[in-house]
C-alpha positions as CSV (number, residue, x, y, z in Angstrom):
1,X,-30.9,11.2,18.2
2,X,-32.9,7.7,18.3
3,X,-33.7,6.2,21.6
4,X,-33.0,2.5,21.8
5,X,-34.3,0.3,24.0
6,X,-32.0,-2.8,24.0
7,X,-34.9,-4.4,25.8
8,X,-36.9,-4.9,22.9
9,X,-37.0,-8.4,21.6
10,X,-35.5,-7.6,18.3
11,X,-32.3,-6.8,19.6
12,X,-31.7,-10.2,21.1
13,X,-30.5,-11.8,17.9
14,X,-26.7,-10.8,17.7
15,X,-26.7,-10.8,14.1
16,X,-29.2,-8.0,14.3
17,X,-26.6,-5.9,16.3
18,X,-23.9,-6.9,14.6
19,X,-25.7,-6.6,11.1
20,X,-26.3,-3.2,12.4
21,X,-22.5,-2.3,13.7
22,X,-20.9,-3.5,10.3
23,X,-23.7,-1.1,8.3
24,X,-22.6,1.9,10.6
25,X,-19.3,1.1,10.0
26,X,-19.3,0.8,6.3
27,X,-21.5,3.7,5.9
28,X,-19.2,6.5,7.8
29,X,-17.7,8.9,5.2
30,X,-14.1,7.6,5.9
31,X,-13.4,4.0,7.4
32,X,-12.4,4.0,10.7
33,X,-8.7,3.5,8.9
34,X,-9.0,6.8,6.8
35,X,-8.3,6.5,2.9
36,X,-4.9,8.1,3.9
37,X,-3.7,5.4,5.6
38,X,-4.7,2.3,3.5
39,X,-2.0,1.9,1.5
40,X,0.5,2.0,4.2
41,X,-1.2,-0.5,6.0
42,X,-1.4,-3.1,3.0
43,X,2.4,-2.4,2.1
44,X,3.0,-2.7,6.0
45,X,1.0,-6.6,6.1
46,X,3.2,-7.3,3.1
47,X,6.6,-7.2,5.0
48,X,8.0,-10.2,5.4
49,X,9.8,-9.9,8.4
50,X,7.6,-10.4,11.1
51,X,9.3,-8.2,14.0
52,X,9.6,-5.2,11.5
53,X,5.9,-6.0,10.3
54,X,4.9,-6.2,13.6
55,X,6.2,-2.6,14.5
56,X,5.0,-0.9,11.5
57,X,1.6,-1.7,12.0
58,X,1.8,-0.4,15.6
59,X,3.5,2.3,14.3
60,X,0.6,3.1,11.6
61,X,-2.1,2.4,14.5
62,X,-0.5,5.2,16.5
63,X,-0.4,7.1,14.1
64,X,-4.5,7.5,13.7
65,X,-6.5,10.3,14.3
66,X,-7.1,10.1,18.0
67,X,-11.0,9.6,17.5
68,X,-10.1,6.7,14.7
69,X,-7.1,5.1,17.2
70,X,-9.6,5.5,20.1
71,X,-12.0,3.7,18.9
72,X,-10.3,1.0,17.2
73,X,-9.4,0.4,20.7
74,X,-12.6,-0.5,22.1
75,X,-13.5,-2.4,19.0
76,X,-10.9,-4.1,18.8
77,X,-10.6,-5.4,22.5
78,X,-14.7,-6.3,21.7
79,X,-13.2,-8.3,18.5
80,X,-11.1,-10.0,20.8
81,X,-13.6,-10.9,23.6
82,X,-15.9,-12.4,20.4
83,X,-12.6,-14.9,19.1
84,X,-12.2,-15.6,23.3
85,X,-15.6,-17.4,22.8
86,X,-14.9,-19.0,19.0
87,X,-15.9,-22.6,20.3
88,X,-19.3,-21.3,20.9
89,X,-19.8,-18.9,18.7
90,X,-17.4,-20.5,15.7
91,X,-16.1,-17.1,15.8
92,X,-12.1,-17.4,14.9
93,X,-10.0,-14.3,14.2
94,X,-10.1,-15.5,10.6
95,X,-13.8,-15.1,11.0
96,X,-13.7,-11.8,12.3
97,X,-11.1,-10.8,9.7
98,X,-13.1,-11.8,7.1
99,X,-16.3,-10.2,8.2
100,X,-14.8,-6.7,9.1
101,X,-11.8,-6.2,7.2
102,X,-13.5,-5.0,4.2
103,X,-15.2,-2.6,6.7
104,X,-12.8,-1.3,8.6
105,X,-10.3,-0.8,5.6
106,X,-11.1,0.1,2.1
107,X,-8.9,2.1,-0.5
108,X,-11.2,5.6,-1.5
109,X,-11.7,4.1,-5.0
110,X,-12.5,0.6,-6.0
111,X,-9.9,1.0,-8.9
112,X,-7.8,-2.1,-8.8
113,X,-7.5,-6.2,-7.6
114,X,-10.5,-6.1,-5.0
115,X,-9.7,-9.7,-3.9
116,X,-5.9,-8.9,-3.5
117,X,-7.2,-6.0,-1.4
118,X,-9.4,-8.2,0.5
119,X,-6.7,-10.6,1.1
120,X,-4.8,-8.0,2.6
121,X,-7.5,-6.0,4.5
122,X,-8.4,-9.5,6.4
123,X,-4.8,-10.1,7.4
124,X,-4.3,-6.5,8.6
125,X,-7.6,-7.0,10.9
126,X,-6.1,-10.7,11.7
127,X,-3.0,-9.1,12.7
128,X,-4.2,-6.2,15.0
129,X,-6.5,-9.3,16.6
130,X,-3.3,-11.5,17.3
131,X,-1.5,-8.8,18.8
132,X,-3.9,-6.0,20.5
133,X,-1.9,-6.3,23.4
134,X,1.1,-4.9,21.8
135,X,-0.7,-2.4,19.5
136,X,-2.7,-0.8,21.9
């Protein structure tokens, strides 16, 4: 219910706003890809063929709850716009990945490899970068 003015000098150091989008992100109950769907995504980034991979993770996108799909979307073509600019901002996909794949994906327990899952939950994020235009 908080009024922001984006106005206000503190809000003019991105890191602030991203700082702030990440902590949102990470603190919602269920990532924006729900506990449900993590494993199928990691198994799906595992295929080696890359025209079946390639499907599958459309496939799984699709397959979000329309709020979750929905706004992937618009974060995702935001993501995109960010990597358009990587020579200024030394912002690559691999960046990106690295930064919000943790955040947008996590398994509901942190039983387990965590690195391997990190591994994976970057290249999933990598992947729906590199091709946006076909998953959405």
């Amino acid at each position: 219910d908080e009024q922001l003015d984006l106005d206000d000098g503190r809000w003019e150091d991105i890191h602030v706003v991203t700082g702030a989008l990440k902590l949102f992100l990470r603190e919602l109950p269920e990532p924006l890809v729900p506990f449900s769907h993590f494993d199928k995504f990691i198994a799906a980034i595992k295929i080696q063929d890359l025209s079946l991979r390639g499907r599958c993770i459309r496939d799984l996108v699709l397959s979000l709850p329309p709020a979750h799909h929905d706004t992937m979307k618009v974060l995702f073509r935001h993501l995109c716009r960010v990597v358009e600019h990587k020579e200024e901002n030394r912002m690559s996909v691999q960046s990106v990945a690295i930064v919000f794949g943790p955040t947008l994906l996590r398994p509901a327990s942190e039983e387990g490899n965590m690195a391997m899952h990190m591994v994976f939950q970057n290249q999933v994020v990598e992947h729906i970068l590199n091709h946006y235009g076909y998953i959405f």
